[in-house]
ChimeraX commands (.cxc) that place a marker at each C-alpha (Angstrom):
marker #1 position -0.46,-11.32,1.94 radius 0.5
marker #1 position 0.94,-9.50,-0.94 radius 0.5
marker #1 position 0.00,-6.07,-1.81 radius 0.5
marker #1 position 1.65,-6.05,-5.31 radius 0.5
marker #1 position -0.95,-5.74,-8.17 radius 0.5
marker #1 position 0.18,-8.78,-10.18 radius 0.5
marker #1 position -2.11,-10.51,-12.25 radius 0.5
marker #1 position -1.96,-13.00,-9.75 radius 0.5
marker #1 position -3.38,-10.90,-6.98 radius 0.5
marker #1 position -5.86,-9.56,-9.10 radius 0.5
marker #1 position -7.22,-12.67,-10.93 radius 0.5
marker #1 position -7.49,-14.74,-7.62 radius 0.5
marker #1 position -9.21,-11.73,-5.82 radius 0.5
marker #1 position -6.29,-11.50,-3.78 radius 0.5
marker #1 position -6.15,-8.12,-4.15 radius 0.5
marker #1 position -9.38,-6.14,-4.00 radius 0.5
marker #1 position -9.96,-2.52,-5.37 radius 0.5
marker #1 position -10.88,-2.19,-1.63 radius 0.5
marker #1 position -7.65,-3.46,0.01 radius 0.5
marker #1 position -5.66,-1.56,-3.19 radius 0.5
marker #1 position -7.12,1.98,-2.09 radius 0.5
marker #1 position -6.52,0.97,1.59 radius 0.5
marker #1 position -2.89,0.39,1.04 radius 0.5
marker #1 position -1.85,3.61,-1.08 radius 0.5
marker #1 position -4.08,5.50,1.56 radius 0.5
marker #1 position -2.28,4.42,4.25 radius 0.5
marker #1 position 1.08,4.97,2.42 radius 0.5
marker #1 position -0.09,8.63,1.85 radius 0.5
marker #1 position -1.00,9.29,5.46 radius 0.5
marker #1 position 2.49,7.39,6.70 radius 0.5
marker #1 position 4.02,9.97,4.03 radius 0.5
marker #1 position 2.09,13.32,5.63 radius 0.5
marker #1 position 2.90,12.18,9.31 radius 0.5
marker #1 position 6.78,11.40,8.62 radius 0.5
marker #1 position 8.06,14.58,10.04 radius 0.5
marker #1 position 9.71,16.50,6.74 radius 0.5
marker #1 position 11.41,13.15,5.69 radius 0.5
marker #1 position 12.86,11.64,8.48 radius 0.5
marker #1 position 11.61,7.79,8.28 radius 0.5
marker #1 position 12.87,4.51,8.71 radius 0.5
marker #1 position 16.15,3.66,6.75 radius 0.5
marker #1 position 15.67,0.21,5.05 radius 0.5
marker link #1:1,2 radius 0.2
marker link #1:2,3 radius 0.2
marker link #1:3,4 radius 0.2
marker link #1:4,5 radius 0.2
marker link #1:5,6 radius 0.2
marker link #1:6,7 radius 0.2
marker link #1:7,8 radius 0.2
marker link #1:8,9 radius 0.2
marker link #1:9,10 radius 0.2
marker link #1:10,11 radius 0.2
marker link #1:11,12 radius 0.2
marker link #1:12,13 radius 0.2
marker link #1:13,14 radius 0.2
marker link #1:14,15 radius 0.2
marker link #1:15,16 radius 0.2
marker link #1:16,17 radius 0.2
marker link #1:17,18 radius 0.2
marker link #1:18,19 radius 0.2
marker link #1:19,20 radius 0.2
marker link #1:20,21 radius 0.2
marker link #1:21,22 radius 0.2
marker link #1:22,23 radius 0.2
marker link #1:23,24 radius 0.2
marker link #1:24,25 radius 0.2
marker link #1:25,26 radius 0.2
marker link #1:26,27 radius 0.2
marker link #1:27,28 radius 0.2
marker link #1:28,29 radius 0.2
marker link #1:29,30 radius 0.2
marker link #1:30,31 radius 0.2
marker link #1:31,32 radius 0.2
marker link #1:32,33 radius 0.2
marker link #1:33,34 radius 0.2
marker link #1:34,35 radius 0.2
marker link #1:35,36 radius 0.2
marker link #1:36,37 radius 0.2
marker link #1:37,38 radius 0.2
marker link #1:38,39 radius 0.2
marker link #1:39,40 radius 0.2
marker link #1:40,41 radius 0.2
marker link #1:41,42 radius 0.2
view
């Protein structure tokens, strides 16, 4: 599933508020616990 808020994902109820607020809380916790910047290289 896409996490992307396109009108798409919102419209079809793809994308909840719920599942929005899930993802950008998990990408702030992955942020605090990275180690001082030292993540994955794409």
């Amino acid at each position: 599933d896409s996490y992307h808020v396109s009108r798409y994902n919102t419209s079809t109820r793809r994308l909840t508020p719920e599942m929005f607020e899930a993802v950008v809380a998990e990408a702030l916790r992955l942020i605090a616990t990275d180690g001082g910047g030292k993540g994955r290289q794409a």
